[in-house]
SEPAMAR-238097 format. One record per residue (C-alpha): x, y, z; residue number from 1; residue in three letters. Coordinates in steps of 0.1 Angstrom, whole numbers. Layout:
- X	Y	Z	NUM	ala
...
// end
This chain:
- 285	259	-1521	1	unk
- 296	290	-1498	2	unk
- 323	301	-1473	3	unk
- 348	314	-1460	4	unk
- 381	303	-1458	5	unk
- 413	315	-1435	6	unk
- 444	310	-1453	7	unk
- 478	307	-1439	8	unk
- 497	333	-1447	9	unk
- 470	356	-1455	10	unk
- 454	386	-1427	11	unk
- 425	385	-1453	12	unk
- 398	357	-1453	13	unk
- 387	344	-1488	14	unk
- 346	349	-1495	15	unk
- 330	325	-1520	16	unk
- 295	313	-1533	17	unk
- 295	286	-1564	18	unk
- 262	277	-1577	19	unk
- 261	248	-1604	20	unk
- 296	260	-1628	21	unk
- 297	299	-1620	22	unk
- 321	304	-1592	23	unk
- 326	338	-1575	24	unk
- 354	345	-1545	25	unk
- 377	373	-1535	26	unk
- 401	387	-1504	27	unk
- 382	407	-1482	28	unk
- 392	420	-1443	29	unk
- 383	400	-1416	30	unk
- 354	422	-1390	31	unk
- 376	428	-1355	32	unk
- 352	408	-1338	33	unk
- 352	378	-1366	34	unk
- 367	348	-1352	35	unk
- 394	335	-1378	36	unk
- 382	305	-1389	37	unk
- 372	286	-1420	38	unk
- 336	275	-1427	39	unk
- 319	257	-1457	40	unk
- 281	247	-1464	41	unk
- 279	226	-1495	42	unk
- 241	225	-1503	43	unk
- 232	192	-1527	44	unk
- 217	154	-1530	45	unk
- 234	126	-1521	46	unk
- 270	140	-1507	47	unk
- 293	121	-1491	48	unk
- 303	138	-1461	49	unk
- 328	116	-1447	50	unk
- 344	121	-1483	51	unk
- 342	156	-1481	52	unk
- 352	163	-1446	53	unk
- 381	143	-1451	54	unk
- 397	157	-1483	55	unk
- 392	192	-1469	56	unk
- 413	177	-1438	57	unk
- 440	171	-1455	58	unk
- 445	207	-1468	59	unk
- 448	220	-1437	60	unk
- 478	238	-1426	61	unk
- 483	212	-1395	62	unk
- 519	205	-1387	63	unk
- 514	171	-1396	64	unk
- 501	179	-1436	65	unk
- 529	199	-1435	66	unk
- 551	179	-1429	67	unk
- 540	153	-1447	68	unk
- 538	174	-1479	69	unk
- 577	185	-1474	70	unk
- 583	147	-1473	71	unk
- 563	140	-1505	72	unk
- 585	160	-1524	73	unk
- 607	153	-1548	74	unk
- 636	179	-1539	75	unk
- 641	191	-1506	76	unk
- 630	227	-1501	77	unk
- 661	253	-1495	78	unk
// end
């Protein structure tokens, strides 16, 4: 697998490449001209995309995971 990921909070985007169980990623600056956006390619046999597509869903930083994560928790923040 490969990427890049924008992450909330951060003005960097995160780089990575994983092949079998060596994993490489680091914070680098995003190009001016780089749109801020997240992309994945996940290169195998038999993957379930649907699967995939929808646990990477849920980690995103949507008003409604948010929210729904503040609920799941067992103390309230603040």
């Amino acid at each position: 697998m490969k990427g890049v990921l924008s992450v909330e909070g951060n003005d960097r985007k995160y780089v990575y490449h994983a092949v079998h169980m060596i994993f490489n990623g680091n914070f680098e600056p995003w190009d001016p001209e780089e749109s801020h956006q997240s992309k994945l390619v996940f290169i195998g046999k038999n993957l379930d995309a649907a699967a995939l597509r929808a646990g990477f869903n849920a980690c995103l930083a949507t008003p409604e995971n948010l929210e729904a994560k503040l609920n799941g928790l067992r103390f309230k923040v603040g």
